[in-house]
C-alpha positions as CSV (number, residue, x, y, z in Angstrom):
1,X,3.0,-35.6,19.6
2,X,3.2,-32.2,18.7
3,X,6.8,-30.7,17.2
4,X,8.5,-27.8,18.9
5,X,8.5,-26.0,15.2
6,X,4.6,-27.2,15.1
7,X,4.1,-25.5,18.4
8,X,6.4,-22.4,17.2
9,X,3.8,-22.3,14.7
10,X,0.8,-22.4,16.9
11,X,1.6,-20.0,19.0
12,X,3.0,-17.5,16.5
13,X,-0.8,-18.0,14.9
14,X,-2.2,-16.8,18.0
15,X,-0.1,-13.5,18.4
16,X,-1.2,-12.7,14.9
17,X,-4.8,-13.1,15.5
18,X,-4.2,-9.7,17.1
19,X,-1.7,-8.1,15.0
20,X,-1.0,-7.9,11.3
21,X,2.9,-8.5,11.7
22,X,5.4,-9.5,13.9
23,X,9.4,-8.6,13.4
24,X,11.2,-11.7,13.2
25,X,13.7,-11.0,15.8
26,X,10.8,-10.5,17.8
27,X,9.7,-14.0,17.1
28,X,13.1,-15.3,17.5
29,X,13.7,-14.2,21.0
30,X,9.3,-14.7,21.6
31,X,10.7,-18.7,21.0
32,X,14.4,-18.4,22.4
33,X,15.6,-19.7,19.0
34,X,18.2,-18.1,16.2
35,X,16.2,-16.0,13.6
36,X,17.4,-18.8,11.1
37,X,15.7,-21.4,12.7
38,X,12.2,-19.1,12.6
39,X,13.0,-18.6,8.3
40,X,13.4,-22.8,8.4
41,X,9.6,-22.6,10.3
42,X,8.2,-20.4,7.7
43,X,10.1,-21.9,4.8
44,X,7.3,-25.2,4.8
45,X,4.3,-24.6,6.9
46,X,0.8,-24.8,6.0
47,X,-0.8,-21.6,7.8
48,X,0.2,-19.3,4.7
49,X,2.7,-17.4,7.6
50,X,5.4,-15.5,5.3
51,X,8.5,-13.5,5.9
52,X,7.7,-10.3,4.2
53,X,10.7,-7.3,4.7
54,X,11.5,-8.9,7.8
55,X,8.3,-9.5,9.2
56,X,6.7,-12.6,10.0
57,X,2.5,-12.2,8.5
58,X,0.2,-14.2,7.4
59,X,-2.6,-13.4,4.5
60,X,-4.6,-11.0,4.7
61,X,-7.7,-11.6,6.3
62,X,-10.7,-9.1,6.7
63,X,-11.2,-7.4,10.3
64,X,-14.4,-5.7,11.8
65,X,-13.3,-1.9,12.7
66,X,-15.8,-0.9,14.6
67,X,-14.0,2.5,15.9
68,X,-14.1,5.8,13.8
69,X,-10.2,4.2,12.5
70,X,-8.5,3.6,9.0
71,X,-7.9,-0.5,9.0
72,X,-6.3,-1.8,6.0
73,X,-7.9,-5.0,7.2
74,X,-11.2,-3.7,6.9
75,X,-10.4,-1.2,3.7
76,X,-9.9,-4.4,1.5
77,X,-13.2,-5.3,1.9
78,X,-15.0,-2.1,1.0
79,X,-15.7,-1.2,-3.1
80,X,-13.8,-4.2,-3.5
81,X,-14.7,-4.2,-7.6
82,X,-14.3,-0.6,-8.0
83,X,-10.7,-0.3,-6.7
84,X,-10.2,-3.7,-8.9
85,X,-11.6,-1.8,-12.3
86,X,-9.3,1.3,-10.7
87,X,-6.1,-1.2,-10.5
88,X,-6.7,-2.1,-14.3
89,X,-6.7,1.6,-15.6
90,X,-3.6,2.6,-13.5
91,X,-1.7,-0.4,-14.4
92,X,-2.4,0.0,-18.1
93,X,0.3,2.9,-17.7
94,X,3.0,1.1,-16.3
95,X,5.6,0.6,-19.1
96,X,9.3,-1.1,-19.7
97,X,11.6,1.0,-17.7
98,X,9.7,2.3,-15.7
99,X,9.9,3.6,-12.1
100,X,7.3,3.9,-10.3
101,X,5.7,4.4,-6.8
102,X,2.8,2.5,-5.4
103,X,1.3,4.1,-2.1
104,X,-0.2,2.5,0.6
105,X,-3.7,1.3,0.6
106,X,-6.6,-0.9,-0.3
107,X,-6.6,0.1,-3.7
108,X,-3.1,0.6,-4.7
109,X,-2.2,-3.4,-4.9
110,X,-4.4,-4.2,-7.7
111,X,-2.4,-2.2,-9.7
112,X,0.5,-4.8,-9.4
113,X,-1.9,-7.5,-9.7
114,X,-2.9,-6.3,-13.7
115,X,0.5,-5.6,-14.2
116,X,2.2,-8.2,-17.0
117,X,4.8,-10.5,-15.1
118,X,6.8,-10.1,-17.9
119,X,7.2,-6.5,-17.8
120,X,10.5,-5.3,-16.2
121,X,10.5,-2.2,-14.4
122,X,11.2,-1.0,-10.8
123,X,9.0,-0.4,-8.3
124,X,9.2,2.0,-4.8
125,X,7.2,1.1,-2.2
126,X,6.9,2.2,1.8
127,X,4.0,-0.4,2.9
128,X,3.6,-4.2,3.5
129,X,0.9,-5.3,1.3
130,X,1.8,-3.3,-2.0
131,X,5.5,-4.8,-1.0
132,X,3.8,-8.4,-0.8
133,X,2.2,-8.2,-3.9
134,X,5.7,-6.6,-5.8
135,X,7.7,-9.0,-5.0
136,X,5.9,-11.8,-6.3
137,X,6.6,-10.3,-9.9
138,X,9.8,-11.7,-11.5
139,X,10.8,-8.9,-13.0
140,X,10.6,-6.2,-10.9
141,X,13.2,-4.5,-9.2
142,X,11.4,-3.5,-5.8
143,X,12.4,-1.0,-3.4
144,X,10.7,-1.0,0.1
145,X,11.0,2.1,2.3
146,X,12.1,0.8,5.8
147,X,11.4,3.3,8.9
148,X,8.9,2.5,12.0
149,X,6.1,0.2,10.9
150,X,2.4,1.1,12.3
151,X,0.3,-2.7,12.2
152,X,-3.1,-0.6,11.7
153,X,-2.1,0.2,8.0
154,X,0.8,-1.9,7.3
155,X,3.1,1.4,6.2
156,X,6.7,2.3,7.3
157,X,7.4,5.6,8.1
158,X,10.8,6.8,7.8
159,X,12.4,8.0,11.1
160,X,15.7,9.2,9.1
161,X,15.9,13.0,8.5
162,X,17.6,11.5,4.2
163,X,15.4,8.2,3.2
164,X,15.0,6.9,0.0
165,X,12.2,9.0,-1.0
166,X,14.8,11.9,-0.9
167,X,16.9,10.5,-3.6
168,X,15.0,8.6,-5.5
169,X,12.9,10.1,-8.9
170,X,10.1,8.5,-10.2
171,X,8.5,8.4,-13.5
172,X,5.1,7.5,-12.4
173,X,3.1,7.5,-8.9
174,X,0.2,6.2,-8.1
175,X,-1.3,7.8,-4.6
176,X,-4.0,7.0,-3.0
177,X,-6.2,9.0,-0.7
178,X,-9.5,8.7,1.7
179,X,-11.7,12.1,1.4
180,X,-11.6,14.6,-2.2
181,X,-12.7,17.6,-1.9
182,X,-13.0,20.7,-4.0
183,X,-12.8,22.7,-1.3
184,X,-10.6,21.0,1.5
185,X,-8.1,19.4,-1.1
186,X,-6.9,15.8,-1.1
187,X,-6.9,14.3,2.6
188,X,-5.9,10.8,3.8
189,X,-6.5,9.3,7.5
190,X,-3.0,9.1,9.1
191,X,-0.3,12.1,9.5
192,X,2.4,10.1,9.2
193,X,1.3,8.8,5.7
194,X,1.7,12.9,4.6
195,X,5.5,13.0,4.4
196,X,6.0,10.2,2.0
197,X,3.1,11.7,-0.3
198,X,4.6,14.9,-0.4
199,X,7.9,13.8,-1.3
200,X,7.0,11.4,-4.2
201,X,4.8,14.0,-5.5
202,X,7.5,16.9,-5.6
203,X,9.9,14.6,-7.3
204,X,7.4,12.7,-9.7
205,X,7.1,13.4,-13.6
206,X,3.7,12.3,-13.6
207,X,1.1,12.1,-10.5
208,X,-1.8,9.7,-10.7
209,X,-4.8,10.2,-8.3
210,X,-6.3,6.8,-7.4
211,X,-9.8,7.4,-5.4
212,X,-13.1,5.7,-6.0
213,X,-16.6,7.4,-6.1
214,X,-17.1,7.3,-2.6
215,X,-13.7,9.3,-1.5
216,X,-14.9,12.7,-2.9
217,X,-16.7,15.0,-1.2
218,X,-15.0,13.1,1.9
219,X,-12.4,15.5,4.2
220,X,-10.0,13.0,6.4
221,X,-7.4,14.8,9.0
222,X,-4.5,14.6,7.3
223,X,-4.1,16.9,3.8
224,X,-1.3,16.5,1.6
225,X,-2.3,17.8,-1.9
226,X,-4.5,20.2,-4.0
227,X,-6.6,18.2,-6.6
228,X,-4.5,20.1,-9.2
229,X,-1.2,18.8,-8.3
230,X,-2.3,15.8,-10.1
231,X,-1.6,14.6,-14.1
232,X,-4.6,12.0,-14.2
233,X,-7.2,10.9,-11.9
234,X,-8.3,7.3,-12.1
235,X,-11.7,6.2,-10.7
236,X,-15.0,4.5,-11.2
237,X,-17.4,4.8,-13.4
238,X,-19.9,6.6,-10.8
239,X,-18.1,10.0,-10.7
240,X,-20.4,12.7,-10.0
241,X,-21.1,14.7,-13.1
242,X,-19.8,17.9,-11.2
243,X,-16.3,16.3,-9.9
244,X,-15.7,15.3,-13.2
245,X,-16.6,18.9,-14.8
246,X,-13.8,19.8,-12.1
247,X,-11.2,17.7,-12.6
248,X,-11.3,18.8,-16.8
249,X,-11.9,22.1,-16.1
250,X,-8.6,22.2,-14.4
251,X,-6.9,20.2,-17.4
252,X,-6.3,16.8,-15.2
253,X,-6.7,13.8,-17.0
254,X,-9.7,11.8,-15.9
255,X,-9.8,8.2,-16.7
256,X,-13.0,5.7,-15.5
């Protein structure tokens, strides 16, 4: 016969099969229990369902998108070796003491993964899987950027007029984007992504550009830089000869 925590867990599987996250007070009133007794669920189950920030997930698994739509789901499954190789450069500059910011993404969390676990520095984060992978190093000091959370790409955007990207400077920050161009600038899918760029730039001491072949010459919606606002670029190895002519000509670092 079937536990009431085994049935918790059942159904809790199924609301996730449509959703990427769940708040756990949700949950707790979903079940008519105390939030404690969903953390005792999720401390010993064998679903891989984790409390992450205050929301109840489970791993990440690949999704079809079949609408015109930026799906982290789907994004982790696409230049999967290129954003890996792109991970390794960026997190070859990640030193002792450092603070840094890792932006949302497909891309950005393999920079934590090459990261030494050793290493102690502090890291600033505004989106669920970068914040996942984070706080699985021991000694890293993480800082997750609360606000409204949007399922489709796991980020939270501040609804606060002061947040913690306000206050906080940066040594290092790694941004991500979805379309390059020389002529339309540095563009990403989702407006309110643009804020929390543009902030962390302004207040950086060094701006890294993480994009693989595929993102230039690509204009998304919503722009939030120039290409020469950036230090360094990190990509590839299958940069077009004239988008790397660019990128020197206007003194950025380009590492492949």
């Amino acid at each position: 016969m079937e536990t009431k925590k085994g049935e918790r867990i059942k159904t809790l599987m199924n609301v996730l099969q449509g959703q990427n996250a769940i708040h756990l007070r949700e949950v707790a009133e979903l079940f008519g229990v105390s939030e404690m007794t969903i953390r005792r669920d999720l401390a010993d189950n064998p679903h891989g369902l984790s409390l992450i920030g205050g929301y109840v997930t489970r791993h990440f698994a690949a999704q079809r998108s079949d609408i015109g739509e930026y799906l982290i789901s789907a994004e982790n499954n696409r230049q999967t070796e290129e954003k890996r190789r792109i991970g390794k450069l960026a997190a070859q500059f990640v030193t002792t003491g450092d603070t840094i910011f890792v932006d949302c993404g497909s891309t950005t969390p393999f920079i934590v993964d090459f990261i030494p676990d050793d290493l102690e520095f502090t890291a600033v984060c505004n989106s669920l899987n970068v914040f996942a992978k984070l706080q699985q190093k021991p000694h890293c000091s993480v800082i997750l950027c609360g606000g409204a959370y949007h399922r489709k790409n796991m980020v939270f955007e501040s609804v606060a007029e002061t947040g913690i990207l306000d206050t906080v400077r940066v040594s290092k920050a790694f941004i991500s984007a979805a379309g390059v161009s020389d002529r339309c600038g540095v563009t990403c899918f989702n407006f309110h992504e643009v804020d929390a760029k543009k902030k962390v730039m302004e207040r950086a001491q060094n701006r890294f550009l993480l994009v693989d072949h595929t993102k230039f010459d690509e204009v998304r919606a919503a722009y939030f830089a120039e290409l020469t606002d950036f230090n360094y670029v990190i990509s590839d190895g299958q940069l077009s000869r004239r988008y790397e002519t660019t990128i020197r000509e206007h003194g950025i670092a380009l590492v492949t």
